[in-house]
N, C-alpha and C positions, 0 to 999 in steps of 0.2 A: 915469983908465984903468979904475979899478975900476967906474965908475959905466958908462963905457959899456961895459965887457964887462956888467954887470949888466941894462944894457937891451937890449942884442945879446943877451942867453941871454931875456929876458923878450920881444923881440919873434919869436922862434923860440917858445919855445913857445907864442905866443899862433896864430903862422900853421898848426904843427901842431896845435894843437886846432882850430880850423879847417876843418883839411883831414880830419879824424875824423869833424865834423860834416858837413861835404861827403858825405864815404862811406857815412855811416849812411841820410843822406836817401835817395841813390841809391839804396840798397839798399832803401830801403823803398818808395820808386818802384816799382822794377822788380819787387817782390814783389806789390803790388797790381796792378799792370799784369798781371802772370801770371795772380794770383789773377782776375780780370773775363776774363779770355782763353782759361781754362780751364772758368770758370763754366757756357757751355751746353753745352759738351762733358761735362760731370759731368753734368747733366740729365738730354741724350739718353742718355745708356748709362743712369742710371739708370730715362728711362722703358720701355727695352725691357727691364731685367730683371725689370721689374715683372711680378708675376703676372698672366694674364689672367683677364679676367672672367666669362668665358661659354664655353662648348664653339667658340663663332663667334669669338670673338674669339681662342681659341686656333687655332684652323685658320687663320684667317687669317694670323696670324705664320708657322706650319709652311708655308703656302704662298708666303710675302715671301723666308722663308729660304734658304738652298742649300742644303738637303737635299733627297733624289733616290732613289730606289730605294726599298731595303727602309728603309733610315734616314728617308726621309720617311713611309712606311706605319707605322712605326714609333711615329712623333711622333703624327700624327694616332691612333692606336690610344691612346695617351696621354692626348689630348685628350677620347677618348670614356668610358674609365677614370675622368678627372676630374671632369667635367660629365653629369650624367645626362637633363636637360632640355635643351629646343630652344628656341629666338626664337619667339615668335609673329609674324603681322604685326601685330595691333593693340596689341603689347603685352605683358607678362609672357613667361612661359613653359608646355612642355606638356610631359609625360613618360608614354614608350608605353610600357609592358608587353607585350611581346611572350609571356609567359608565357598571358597574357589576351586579348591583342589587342587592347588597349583603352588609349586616351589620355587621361592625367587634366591638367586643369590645376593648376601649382604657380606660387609666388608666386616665388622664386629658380632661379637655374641648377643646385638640385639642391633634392629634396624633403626638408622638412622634417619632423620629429619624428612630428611630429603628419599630418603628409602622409601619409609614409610609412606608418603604421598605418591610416589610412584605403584605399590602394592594398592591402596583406593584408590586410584585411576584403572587399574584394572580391573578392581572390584566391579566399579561402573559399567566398566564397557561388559564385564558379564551379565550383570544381571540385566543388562538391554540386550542383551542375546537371548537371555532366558528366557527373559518376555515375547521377544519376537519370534521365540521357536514355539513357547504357549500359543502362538492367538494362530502359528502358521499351522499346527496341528489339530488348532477347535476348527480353521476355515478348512483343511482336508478332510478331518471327519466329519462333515455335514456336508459338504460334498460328496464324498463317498454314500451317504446315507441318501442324499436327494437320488443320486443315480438308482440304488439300489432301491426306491421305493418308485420311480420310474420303470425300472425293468420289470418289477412287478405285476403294475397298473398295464405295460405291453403285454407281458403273458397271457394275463386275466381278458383283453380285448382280443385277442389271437384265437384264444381258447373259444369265445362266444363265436366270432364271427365263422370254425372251423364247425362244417357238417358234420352231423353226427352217423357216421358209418354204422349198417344195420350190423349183428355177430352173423355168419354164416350160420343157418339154421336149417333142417332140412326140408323141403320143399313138402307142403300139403295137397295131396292132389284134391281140388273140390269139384262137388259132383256135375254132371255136364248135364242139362236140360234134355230130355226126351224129344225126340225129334215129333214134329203133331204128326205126320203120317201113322206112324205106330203107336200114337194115341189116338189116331179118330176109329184105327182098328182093332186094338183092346178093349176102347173105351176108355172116358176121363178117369182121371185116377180121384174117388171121393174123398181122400185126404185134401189133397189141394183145392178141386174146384166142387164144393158140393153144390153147387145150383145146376151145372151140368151134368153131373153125377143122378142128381134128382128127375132131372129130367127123360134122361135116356131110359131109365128106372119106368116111367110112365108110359114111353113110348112104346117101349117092350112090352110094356103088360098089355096097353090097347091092341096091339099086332094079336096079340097071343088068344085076347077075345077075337077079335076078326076073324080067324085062322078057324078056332072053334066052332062059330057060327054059320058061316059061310065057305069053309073050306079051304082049301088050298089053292088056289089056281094054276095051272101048268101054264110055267113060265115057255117060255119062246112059240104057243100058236100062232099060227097066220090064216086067214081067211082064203078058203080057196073059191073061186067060179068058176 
């Protein structure tokens, strides 16, 4: 009796150890199973959290994404904040200065050290251009201005010193003096000279008593003997 409870409790716990190992297998089944099933799902998420590599590769996401509105203008504003160079097509990259106006090529999606200090070095040399095209434009136009208030001042002294040409007008004929012969024989004209006017006036009238008184006397006699 003793013998076979002894191998009745020994063949029990041979079937429960058993059934332990059963369960552990499973479970490590099913964990591995998980583990391969969850594999490219870990991936993908971790290849979109990945940082992007370029200003283009970042707009492109912002554009795959659902964002809309000011939240998409937003991202891509992000994107330009990050990356300061652009794609070329043959290659590398290029970055505008718009301070400059001018596009330099850089080797990365954003200038390097040593880039950078080459793009301010020619910041420099522009704005001593700028300057010295300023001050070359104030000294032409005040030049320009002296001359033209010079050419003025000649006009204006040209104009004084030129005679003033009479207009063609038609000629006045003005009246011509009486010759005296034909006024001592009309007699003075008493508009002009009345004191000789006045006088001939009296002369005549004494003739004209004479005449009355004494007669006439017959001009051309001569005495004869």
């Amino acid at each position: 009796m003793v013998t076979i409870a002894a191998d009745t409790t020994t063949g029990a716990g041979v079937i429960r150890s058993r059934q332990s190992s059963l369960t552990a297998t499973t479970s490590t089944i099913i964990l591995l199973a998980t583990s391969f099933a969850l594999a490219p799902d870990r991936a993908q998420a971790q290849w979109w959290t990945a940082a992007p590599a370029d200003y283009e590769d970042c707009a492109e996401r912002v554009e795959k994404s659902l964002l809309s509105g000011e939240s998409k203008a937003a991202a891509l504003s992000n994107c330009e904040s990050k990356f300061a160079g652009r794609r070329k097509r043959g290659g590398g990259y290029a970055y505008h200065d718009f301070m400059q106006n001018r596009t330099f090529d850089i080797a990365g999606p954003n200038p390097t050290a040593a880039e950078q200090k080459t793009i301010d070095e020619q910041y420099a040399i522009y704005l001593n251009n700028q300057r010295r095209n300023i001050i070359l434009a104030a000294f032409a136009k005040k030049q320009s201005e002296a001359q033209q208030q010079a050419a003025v001042e000649a006009d204006f002294r040209n104009d004084a010193a030129t005679p003033v040409v009479a207009k063609n007008t038609p000629a006045v004929a003005l009246p011509r003096p009486r010759p005296k012969q034909q006024r001592a024989a009309k007699g003075p004209d008493c508009a002009t000279e009345p004191l000789a006017c006045g006088w001939s006036k009296l002369s005549s009238g004494l003739k004209d008593i004479k005449d009355a008184l004494f007669g006439t006397s017959a001009p051309g006699r001569t005495n004869r003997t």
